[in-house]
LOLUMRO-766805 format. One record per residue: residue in one letter; x, y, z of N, C-alpha, C, O in turn. Coordinates in steps of 0.1 Angstrom, whole numbers, plus 5000, padded with zeros to 4 digits. Layout:
SITE, a, X, Y, Z, X, Y, Z, X, Y, Z, X, Y, Z .
...
//
This chain:
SITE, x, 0819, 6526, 6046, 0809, 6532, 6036, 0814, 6530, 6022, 0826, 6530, 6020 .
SITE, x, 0805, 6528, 6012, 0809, 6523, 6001, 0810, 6537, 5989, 0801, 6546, 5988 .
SITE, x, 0816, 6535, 5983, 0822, 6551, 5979, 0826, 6548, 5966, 0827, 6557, 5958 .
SITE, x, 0829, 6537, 5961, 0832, 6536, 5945, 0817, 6520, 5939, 0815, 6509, 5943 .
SITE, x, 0812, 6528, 5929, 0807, 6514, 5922, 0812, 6506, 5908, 0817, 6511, 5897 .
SITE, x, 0810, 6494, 5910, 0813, 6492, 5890, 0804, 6496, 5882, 0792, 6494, 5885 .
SITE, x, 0810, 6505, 5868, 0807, 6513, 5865, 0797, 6503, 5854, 0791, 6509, 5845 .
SITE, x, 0795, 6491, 5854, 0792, 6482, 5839, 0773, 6485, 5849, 0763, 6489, 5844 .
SITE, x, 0775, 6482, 5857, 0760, 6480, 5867, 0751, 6497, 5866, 0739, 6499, 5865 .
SITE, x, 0760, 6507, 5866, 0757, 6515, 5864, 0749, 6521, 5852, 0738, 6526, 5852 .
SITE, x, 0758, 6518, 5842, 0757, 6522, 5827, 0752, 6512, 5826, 0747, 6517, 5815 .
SITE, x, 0746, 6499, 5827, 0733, 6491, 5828, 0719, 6499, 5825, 0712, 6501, 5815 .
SITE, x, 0721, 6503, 5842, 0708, 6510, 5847, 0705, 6524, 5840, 0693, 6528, 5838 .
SITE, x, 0716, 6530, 5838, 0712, 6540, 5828, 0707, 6542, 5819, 0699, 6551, 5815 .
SITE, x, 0712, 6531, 5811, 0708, 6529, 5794, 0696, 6526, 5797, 0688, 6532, 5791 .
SITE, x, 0691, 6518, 5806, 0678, 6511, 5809, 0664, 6525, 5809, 0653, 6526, 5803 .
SITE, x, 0672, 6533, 5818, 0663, 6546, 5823, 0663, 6553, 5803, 0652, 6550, 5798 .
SITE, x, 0669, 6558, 5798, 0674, 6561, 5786, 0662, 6552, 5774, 0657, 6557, 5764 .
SITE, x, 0661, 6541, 5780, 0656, 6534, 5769, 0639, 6535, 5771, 0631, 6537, 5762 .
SITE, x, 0637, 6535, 5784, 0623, 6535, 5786, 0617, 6550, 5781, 0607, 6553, 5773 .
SITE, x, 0626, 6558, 5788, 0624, 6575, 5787, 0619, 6579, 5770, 0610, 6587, 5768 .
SITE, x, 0625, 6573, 5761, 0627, 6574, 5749, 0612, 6564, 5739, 0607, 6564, 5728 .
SITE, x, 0612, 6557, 5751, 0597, 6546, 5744, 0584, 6554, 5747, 0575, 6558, 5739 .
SITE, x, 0587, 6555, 5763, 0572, 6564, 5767, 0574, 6576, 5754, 0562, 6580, 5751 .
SITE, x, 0579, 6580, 5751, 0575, 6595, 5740, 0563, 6590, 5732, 0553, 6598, 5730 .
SITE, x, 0564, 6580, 5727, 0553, 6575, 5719, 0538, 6576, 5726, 0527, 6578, 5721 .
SITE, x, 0540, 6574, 5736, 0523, 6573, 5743, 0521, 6583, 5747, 0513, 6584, 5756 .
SITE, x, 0527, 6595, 5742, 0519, 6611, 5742, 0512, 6612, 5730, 0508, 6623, 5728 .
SITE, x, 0510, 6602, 5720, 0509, 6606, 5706, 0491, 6596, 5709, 0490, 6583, 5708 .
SITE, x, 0482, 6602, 5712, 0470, 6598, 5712, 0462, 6588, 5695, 0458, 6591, 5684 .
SITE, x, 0463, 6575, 5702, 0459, 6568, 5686, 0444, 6571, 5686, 0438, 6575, 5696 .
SITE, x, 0438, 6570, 5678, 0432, 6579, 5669, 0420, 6568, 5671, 0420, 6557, 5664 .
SITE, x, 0409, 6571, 5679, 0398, 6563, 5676, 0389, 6559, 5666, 0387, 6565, 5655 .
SITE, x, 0383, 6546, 5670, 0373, 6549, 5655, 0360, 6557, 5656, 0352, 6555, 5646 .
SITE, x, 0355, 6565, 5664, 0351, 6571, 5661, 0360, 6584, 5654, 0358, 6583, 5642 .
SITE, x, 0367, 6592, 5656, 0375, 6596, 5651, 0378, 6598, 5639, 0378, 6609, 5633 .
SITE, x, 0382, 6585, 5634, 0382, 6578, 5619, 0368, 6582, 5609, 0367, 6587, 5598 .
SITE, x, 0358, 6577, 5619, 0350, 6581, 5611, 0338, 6598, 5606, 0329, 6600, 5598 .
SITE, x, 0347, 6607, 5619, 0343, 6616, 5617, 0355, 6627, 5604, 0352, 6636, 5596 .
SITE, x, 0366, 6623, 5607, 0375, 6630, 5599, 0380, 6621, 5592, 0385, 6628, 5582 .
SITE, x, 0383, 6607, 5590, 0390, 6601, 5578, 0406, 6600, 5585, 0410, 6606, 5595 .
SITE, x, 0414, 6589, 5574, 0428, 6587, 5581, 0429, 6601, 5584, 0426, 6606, 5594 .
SITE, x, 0437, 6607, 5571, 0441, 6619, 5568, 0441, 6627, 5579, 0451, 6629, 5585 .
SITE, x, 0430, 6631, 5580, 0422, 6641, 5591, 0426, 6641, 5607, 0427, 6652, 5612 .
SITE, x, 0427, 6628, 5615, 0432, 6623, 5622, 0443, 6625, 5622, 0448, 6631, 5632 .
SITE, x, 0453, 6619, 5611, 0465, 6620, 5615, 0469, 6637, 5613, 0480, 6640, 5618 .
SITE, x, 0464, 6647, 5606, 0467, 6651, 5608, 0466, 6663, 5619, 0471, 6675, 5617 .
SITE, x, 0460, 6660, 5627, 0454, 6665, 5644, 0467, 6659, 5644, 0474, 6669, 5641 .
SITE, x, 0474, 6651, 5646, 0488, 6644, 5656, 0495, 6651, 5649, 0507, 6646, 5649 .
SITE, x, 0495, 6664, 5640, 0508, 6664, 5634, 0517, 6672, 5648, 0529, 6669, 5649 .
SITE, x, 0513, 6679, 5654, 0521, 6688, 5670, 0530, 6672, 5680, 0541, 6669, 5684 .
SITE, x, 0515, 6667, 5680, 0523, 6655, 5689, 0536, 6647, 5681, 0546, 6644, 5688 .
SITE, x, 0535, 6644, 5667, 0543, 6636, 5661, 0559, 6649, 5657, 0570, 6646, 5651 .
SITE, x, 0556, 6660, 5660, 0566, 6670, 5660, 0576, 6669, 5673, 0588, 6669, 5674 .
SITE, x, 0566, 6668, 5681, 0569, 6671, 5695, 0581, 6661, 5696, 0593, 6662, 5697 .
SITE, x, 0569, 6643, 5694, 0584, 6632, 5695, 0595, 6633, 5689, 0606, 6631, 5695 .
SITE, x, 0593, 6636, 5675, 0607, 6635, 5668, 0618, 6642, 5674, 0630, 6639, 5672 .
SITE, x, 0614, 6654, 5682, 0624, 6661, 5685, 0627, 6657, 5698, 0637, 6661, 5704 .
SITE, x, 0618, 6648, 5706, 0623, 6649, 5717, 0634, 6635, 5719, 0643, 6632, 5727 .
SITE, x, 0626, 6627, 5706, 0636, 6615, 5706, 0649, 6610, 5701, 0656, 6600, 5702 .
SITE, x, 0650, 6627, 5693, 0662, 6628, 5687, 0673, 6634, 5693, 0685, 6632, 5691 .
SITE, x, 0663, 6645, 5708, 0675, 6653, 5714, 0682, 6645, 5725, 0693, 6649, 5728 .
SITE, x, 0672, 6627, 5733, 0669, 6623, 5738, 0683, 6613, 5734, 0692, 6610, 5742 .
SITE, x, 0682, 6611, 5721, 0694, 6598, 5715, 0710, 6608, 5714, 0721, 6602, 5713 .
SITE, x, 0708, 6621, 5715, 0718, 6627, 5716, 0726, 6625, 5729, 0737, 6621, 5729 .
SITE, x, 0718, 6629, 5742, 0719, 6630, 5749, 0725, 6616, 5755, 0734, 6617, 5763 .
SITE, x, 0722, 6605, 5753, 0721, 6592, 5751, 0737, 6588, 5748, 0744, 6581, 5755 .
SITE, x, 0739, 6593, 5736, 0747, 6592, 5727, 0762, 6601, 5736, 0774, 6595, 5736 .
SITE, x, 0761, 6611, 5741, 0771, 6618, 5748, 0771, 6608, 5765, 0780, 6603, 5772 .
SITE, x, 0761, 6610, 5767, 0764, 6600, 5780, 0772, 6582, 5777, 0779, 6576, 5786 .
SITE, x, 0771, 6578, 5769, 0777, 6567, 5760, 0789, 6565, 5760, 0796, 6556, 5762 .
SITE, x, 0794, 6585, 5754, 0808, 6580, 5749, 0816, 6587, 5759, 0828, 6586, 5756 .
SITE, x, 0813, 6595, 5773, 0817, 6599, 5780, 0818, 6587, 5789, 0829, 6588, 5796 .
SITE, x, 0812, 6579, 5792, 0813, 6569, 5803, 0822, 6556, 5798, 0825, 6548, 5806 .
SITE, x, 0824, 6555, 5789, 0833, 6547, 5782, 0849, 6548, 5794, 0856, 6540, 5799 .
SITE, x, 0849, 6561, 5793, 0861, 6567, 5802, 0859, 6565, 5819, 0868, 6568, 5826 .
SITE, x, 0851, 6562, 5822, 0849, 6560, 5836, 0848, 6545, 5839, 0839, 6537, 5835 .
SITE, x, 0866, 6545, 5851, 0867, 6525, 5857, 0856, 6529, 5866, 0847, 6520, 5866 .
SITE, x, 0854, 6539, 5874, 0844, 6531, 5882, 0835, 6549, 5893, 0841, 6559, 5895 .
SITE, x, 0826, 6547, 5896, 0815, 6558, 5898, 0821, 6556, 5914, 0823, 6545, 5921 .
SITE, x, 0822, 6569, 5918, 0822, 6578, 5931, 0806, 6582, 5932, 0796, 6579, 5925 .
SITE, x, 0806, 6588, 5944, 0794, 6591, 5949, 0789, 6602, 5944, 0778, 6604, 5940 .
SITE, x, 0801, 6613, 5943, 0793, 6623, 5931, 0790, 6621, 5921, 0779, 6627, 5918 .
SITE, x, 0801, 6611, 5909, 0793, 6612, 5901, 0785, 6605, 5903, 0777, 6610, 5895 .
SITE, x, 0779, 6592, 5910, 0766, 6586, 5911, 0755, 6594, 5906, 0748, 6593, 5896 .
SITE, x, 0754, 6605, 5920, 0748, 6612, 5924, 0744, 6625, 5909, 0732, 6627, 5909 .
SITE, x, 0748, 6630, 5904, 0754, 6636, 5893, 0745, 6628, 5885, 0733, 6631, 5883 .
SITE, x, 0751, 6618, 5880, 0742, 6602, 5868, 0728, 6600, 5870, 0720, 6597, 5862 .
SITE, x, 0727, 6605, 5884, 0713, 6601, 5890, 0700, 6613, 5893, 0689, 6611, 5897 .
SITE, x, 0708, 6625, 5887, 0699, 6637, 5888, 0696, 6636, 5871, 0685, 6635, 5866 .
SITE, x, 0710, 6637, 5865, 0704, 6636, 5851, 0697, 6627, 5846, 0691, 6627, 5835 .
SITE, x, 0695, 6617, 5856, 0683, 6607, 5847, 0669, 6610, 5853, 0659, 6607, 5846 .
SITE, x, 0667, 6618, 5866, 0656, 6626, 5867, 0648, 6632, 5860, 0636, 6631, 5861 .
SITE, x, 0655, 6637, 5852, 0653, 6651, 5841, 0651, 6644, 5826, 0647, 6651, 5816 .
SITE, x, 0653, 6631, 5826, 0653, 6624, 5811, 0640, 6620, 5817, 0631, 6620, 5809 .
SITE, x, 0638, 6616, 5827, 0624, 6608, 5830, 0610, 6618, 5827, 0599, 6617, 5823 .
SITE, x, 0616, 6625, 5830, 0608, 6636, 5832, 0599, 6641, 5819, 0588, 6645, 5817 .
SITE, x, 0612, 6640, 5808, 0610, 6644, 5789, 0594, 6641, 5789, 0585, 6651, 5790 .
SITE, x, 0590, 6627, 5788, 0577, 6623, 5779, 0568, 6631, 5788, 0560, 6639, 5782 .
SITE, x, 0567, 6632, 5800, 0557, 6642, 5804, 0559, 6660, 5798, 0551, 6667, 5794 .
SITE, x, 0573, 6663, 5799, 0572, 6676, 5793, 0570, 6674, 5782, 0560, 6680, 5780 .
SITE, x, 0574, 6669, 5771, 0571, 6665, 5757, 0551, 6665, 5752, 0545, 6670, 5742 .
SITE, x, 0547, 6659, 5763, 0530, 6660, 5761, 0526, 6667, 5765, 0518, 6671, 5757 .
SITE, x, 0525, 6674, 5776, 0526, 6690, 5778, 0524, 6700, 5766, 0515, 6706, 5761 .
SITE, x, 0536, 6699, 5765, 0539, 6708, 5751, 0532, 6705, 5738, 0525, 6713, 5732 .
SITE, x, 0534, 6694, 5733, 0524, 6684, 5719, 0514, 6692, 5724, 0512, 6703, 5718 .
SITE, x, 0504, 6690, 5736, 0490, 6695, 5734, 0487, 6707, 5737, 0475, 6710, 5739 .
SITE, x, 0499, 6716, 5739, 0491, 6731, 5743, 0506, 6736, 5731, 0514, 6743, 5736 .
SITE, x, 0510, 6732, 5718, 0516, 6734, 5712, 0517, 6746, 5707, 0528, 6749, 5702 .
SITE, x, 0507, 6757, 5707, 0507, 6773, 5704, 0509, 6782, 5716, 0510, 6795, 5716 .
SITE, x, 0508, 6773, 5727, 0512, 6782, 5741, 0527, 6783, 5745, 0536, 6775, 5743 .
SITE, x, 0528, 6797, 5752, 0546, 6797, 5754, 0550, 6790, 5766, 0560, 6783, 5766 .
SITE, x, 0543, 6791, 5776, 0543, 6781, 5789, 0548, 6771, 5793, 0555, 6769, 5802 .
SITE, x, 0541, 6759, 5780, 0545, 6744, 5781, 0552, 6744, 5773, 0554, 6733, 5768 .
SITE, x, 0560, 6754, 5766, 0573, 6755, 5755, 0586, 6757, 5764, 0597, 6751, 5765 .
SITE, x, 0581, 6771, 5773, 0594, 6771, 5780, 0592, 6757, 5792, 0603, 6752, 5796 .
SITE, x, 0584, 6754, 5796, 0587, 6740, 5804, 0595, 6730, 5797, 0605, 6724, 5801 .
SITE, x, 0591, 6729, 5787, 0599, 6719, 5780, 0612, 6723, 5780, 0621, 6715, 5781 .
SITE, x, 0613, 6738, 5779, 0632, 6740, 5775, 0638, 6741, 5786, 0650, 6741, 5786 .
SITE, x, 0629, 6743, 5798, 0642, 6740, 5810, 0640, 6724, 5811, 0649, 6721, 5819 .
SITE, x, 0635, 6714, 5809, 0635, 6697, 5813, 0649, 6701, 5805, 0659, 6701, 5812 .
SITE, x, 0650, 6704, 5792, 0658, 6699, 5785, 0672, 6707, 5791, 0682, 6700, 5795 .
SITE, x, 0673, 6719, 5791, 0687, 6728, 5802, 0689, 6718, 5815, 0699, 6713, 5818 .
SITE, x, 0676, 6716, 5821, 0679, 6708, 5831, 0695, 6693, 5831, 0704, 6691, 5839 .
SITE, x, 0692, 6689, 5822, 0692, 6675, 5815, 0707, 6681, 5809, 0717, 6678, 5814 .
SITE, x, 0706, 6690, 5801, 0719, 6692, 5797, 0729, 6699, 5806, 0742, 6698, 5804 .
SITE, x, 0724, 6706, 5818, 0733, 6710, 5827, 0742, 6698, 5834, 0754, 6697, 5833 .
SITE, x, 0734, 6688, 5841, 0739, 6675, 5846, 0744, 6671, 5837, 0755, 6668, 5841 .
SITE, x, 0742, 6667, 5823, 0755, 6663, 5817, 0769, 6665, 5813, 0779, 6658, 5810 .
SITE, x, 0765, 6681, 5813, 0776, 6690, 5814, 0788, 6686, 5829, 0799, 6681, 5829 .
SITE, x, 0784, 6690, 5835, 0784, 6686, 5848, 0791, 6673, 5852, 0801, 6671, 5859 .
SITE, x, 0782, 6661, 5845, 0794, 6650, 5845, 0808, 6648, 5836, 0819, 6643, 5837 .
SITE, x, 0801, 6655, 5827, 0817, 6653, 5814, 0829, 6664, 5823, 0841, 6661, 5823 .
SITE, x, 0824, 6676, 5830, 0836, 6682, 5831, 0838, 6671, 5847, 0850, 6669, 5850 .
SITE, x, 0830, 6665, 5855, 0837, 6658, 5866, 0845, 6645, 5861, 0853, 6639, 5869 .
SITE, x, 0844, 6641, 5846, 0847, 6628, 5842, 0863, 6631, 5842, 0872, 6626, 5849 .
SITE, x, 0861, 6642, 5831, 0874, 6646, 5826, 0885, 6652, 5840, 0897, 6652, 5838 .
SITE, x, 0880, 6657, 5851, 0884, 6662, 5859, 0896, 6648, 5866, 0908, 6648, 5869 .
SITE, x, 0883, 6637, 5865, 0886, 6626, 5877, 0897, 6618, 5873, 0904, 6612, 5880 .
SITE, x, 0897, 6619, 5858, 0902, 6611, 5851, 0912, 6609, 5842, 0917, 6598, 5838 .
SITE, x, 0914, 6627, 5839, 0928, 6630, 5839, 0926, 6628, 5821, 0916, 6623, 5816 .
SITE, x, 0937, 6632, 5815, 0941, 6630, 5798, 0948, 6624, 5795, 0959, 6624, 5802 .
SITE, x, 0947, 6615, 5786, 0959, 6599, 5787, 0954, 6598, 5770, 0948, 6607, 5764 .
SITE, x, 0957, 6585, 5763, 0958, 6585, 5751, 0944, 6581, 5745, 0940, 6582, 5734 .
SITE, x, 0939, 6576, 5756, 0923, 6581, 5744, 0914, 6592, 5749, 0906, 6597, 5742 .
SITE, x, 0915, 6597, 5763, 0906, 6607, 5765, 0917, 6620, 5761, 0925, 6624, 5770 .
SITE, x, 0916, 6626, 5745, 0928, 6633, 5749, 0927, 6649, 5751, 0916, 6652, 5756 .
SITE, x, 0935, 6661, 5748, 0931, 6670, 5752, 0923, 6674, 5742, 0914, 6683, 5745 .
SITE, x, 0923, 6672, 5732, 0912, 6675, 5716, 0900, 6671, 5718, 0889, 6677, 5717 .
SITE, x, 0903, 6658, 5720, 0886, 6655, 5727, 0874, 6656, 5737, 0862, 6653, 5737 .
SITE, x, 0885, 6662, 5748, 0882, 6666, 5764, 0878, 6681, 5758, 0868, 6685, 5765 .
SITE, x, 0881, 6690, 5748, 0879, 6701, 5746, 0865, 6696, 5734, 0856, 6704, 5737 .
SITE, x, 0863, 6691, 5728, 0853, 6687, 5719, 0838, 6682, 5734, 0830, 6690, 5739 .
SITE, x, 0840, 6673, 5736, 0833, 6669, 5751, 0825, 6684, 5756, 0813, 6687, 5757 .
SITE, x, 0836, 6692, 5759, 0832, 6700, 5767, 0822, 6709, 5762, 0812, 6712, 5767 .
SITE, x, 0827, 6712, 5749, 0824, 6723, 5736, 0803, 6715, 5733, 0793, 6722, 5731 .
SITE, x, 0804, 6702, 5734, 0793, 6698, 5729, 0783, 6698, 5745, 0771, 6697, 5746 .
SITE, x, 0792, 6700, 5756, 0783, 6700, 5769, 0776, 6712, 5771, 0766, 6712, 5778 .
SITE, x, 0780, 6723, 5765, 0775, 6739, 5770, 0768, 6738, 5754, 0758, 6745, 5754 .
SITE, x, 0769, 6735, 5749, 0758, 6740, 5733, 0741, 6740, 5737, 0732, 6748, 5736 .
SITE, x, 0742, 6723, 5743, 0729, 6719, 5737, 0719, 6733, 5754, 0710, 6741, 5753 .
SITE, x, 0725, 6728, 5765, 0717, 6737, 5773, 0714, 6755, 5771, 0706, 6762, 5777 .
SITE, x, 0726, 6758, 5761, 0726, 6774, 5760, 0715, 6775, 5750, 0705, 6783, 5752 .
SITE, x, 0717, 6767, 5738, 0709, 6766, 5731, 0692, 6767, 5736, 0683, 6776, 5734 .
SITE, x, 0691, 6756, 5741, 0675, 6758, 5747, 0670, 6769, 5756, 0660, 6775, 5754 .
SITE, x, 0678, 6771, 5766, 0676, 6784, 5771, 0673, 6797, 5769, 0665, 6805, 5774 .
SITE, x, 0683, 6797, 5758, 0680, 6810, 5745, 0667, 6808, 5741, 0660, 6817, 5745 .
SITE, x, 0660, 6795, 5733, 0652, 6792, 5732, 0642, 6795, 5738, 0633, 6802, 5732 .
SITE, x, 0639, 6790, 5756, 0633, 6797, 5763, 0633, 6816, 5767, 0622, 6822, 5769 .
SITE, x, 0643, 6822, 5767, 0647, 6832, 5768, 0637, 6841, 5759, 0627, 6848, 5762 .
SITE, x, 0641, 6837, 5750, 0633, 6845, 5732, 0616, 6839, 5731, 0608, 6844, 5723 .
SITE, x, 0614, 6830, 5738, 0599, 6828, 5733, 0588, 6835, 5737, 0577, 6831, 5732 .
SITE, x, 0588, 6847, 5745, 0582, 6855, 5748, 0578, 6866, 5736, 0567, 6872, 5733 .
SITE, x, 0589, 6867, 5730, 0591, 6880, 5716, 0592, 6874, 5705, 0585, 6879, 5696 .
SITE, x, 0600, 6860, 5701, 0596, 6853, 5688, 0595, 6841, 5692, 0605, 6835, 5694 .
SITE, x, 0582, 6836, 5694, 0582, 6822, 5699, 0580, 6818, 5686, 0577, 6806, 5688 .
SITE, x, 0578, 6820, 5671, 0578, 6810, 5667, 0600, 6805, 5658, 0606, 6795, 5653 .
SITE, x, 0603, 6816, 5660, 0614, 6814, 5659, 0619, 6807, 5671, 0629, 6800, 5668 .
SITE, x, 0617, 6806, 5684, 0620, 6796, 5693, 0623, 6786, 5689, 0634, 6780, 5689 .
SITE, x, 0611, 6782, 5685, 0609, 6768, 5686, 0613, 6758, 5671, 0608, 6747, 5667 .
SITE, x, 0622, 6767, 5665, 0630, 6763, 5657, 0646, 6768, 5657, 0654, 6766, 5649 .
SITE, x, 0647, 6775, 5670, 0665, 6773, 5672, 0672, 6761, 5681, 0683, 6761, 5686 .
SITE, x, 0662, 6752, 5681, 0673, 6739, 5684, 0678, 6734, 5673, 0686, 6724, 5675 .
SITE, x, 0676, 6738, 5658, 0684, 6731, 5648, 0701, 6740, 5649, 0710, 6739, 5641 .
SITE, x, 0701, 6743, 5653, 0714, 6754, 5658, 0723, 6744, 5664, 0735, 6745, 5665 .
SITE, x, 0715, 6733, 5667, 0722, 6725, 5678, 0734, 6713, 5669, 0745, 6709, 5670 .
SITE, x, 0722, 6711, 5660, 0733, 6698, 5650, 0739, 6713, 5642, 0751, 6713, 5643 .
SITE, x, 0736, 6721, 5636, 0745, 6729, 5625, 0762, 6726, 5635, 0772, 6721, 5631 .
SITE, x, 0759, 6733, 5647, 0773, 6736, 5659, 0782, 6721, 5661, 0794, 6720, 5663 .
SITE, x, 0773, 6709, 5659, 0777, 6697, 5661, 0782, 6693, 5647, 0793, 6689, 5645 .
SITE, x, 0776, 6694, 5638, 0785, 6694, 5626, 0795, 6696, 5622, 0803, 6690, 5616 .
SITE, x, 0795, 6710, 5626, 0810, 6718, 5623, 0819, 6712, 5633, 0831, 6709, 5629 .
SITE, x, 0815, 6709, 5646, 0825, 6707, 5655, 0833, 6692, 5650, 0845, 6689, 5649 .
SITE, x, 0819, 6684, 5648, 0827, 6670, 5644, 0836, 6671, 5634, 0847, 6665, 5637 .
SITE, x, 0837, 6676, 5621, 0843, 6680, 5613, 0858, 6686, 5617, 0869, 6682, 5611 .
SITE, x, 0857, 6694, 5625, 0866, 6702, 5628, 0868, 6692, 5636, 0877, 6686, 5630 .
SITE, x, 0867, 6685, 5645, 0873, 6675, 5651, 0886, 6660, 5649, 0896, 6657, 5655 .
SITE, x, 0878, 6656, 5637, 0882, 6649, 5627, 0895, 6654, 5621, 0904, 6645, 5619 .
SITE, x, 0897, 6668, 5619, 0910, 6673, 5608, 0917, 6675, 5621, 0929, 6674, 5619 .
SITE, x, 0915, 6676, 5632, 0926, 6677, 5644, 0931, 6667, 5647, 0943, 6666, 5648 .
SITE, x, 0922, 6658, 5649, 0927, 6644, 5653, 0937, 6637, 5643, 0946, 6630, 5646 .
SITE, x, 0931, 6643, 5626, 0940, 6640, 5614, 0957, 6643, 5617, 0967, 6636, 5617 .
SITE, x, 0954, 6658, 5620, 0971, 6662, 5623, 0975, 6659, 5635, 0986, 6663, 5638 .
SITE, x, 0970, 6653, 5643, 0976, 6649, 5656, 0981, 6636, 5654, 0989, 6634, 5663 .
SITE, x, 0978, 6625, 5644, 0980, 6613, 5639, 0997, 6615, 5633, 1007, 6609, 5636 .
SITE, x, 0994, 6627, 5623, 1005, 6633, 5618, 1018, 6635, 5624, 1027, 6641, 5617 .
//
């Protein structure tokens, strides 16, 4: 039974899933007929898309994050076991999943329903990533570039983004419109961390 893969075929197919997930966002964003046009004018139109063109930016941004941690976590992995396969392969479930919860939400954008739908895709998505960084680091041990400053940074940025949304979901019942502006919580926490990351790494050079 075959029990380890190369990890290059993998991280192939992921980026692949990643890349498409991140395209479809755009075709929740309804282009704008001419009749349309000619009942309300550019303006007018576009600005009916302003929920949908909200909705993308953030889903394409949380989307390249997520992207972006799966990237530099897998850098560290020679080669995929069947958990983590399996693990790689739930999380990209849940990324596939984005552009439909994404349009969901764009079109019923004042309802709490398809708000908290969206924020479990996105817990969903960040749990499994979470999940692989602590099995990466687990499998993989601390050596001179995965080190313990960064295995603790890794980790630190695995539990933000899903607590984050959850809260998000949690609270949208009583302030949904504060909800749906506490994922900026998510870069403020990522800012500081990288920062603070950087001056450790400074004095560890030291």
């Amino acid at each position: 039974m075959i029990n380890r893969y190369p990890n290059d075929r993998v991280n192939n197919f992921s980026d692949a899933i990643f890349a498409i997930a991140i395209t479809l966002l755009v075709l929740e964003v309804k282009v704008p007929t001419s009749a349309d046009l000619a009942e309300y004018g550019t303006a007018g139109v576009l600005s009916k898309l302003t929920t949908s063109f909200i909705s993308l930016l953030i889903s394409f941004v949380v989307t390249a994050l997520y992207w972006r941690s799966h990237l530099a976590m897998t850098q560290f992995v020679r080669t995929y076991d069947n958990r983590l396969l399996w693990l790689n392969l739930w999380l990209l479930l849940f990324v596939v999943l984005l552009p439909f919860s994404t349009g969901f939400y764009a079109k019923n954008f004042n309802q709490d329903g398809p708000f908290i739908f969206y924020c479990f895709n996105l817990v969903a998505i960040g749990i499994f990533n979470y999940a692989m960084i602590r099995y990466i680091i687990k499998t993989h041990g601390i050596d001179d570039q995965l080190t313990s400053v960064i295995s603790q940074w890794f980790i630190l940025r695995g539990w933000v983004a899903p607590a984050v949304w959850l809260f998000s979901a949690a609270i949208t019942p009583i302030a949904p419109t504060f909800a749906r502006f506490a994922f900026i919580g998510i870069f403020v926490i990522y800012a500081i961390g990288e920062r603070r990351l950087n001056k450790r790494q400074g004095h560890t050079k030291k």
